[in-house]
C-alpha positions as MATLAB code, in Angstrom:
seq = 'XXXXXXXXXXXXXXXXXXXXXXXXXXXXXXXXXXXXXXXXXXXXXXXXXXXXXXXXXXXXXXXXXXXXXXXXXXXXXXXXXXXXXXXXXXXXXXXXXXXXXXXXXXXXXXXXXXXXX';
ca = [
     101.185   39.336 -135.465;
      99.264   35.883 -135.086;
      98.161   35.376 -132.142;
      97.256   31.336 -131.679;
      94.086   29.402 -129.886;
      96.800   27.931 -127.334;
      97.350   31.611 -126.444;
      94.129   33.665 -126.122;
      93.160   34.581 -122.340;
      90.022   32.381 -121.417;
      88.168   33.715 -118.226;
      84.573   31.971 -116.967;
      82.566   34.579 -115.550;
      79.650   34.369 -113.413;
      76.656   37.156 -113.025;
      78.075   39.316 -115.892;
      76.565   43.083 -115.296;
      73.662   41.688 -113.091;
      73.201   38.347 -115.551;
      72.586   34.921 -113.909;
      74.555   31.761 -115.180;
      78.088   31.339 -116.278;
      79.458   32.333 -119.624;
      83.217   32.007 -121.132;
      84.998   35.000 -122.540;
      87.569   33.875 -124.986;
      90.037   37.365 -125.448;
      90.310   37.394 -129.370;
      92.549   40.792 -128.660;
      93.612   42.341 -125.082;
      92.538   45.968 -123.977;
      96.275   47.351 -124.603;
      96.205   45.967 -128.541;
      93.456   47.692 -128.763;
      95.179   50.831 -128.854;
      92.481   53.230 -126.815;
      89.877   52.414 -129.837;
      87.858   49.914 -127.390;
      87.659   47.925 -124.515;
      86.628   44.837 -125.666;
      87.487   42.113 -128.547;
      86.155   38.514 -127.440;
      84.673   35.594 -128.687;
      81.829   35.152 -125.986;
      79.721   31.566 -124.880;
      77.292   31.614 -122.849;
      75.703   28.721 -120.932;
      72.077   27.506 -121.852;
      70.046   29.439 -119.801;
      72.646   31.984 -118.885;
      72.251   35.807 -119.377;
      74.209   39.345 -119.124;
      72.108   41.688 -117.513;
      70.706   44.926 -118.292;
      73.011   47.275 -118.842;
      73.644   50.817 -120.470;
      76.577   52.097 -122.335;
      78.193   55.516 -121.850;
      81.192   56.521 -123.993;
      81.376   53.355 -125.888;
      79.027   51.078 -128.303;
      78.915   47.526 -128.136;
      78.345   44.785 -131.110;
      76.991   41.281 -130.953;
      77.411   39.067 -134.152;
      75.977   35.684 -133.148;
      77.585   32.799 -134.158;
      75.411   29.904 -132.918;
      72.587   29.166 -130.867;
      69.136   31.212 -130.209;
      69.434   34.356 -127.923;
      66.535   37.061 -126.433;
      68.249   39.998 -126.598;
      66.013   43.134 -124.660;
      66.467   46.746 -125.473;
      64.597   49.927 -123.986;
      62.038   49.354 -127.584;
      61.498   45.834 -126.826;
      62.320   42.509 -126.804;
      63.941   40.223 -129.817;
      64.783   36.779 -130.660;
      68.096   36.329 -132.532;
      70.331   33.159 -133.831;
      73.075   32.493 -136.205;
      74.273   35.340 -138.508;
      72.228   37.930 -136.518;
      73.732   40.886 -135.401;
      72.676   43.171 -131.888;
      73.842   47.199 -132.403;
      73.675   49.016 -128.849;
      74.787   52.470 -129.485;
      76.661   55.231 -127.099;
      73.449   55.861 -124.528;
      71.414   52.865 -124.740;
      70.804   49.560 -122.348;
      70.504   46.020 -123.561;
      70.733   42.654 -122.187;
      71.255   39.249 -123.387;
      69.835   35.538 -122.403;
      70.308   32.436 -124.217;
      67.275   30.579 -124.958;
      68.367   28.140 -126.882;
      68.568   24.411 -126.221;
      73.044   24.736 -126.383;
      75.221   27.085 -125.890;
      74.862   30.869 -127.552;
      77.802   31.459 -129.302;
      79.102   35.141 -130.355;
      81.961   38.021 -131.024;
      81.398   40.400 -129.169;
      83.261   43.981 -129.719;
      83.137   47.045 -128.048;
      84.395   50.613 -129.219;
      85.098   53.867 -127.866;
      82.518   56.442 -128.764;
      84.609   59.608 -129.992;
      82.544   63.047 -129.722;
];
């Protein structure tokens, strides 16, 4: 299968989880290609000074492998700058959130998998 730029699902979303600012989900692969392995494949860009808010993850793990721009990424431990090449782990359990600090737009792939018991 190839799936081409001209057809990936683009949705702007405001407020993700609690977050302030807009951000643009670009769906890399949808929920039913996904086969029940995960619930999320997307190429994610969020607005200078945008955000998705604290939130936790139960049954599932999210990664974050940023692609551009300077992000302050805040986990139950702490807080943590990250840019280009950098790449956020939030495991079955645990909360995170995500603001871009940067001076442009905070570009990233974000994927999230089932957690299997």
């Amino acid at each position: 299968m190839i799936k081409r730029k001209s057809d990936l699902k683009v949705n702007e979303i405001y407020g993700l989880k609690g977050g302030i600012g807009k951000l643009k989900m670009i769906e890399i692969l949808a929920i039913s290609e996904l086969k029940n392995e995960g619930k999320l494949f997307s190429r994610v860009i969020l607005e200078k000074g945008s955000s998705i808010g604290f939130h936790k993850h139960e049954n599932d793990f999210e990664v974050y492998y940023i692609l551009k721009g300077k992000g302050e990424v805040q986990e139950a431990n702490g807080t943590y700058e990250v840019g280009e090449g950098d790449v956020v782990y939030t495991s079955h359990g645990e909360e995170h959130s995500l603001i871009n600090i940067g001076e442009n737009e905070l570009e990233m792939i974000a994927v999230v998998i089932n957690h299997r018991v």
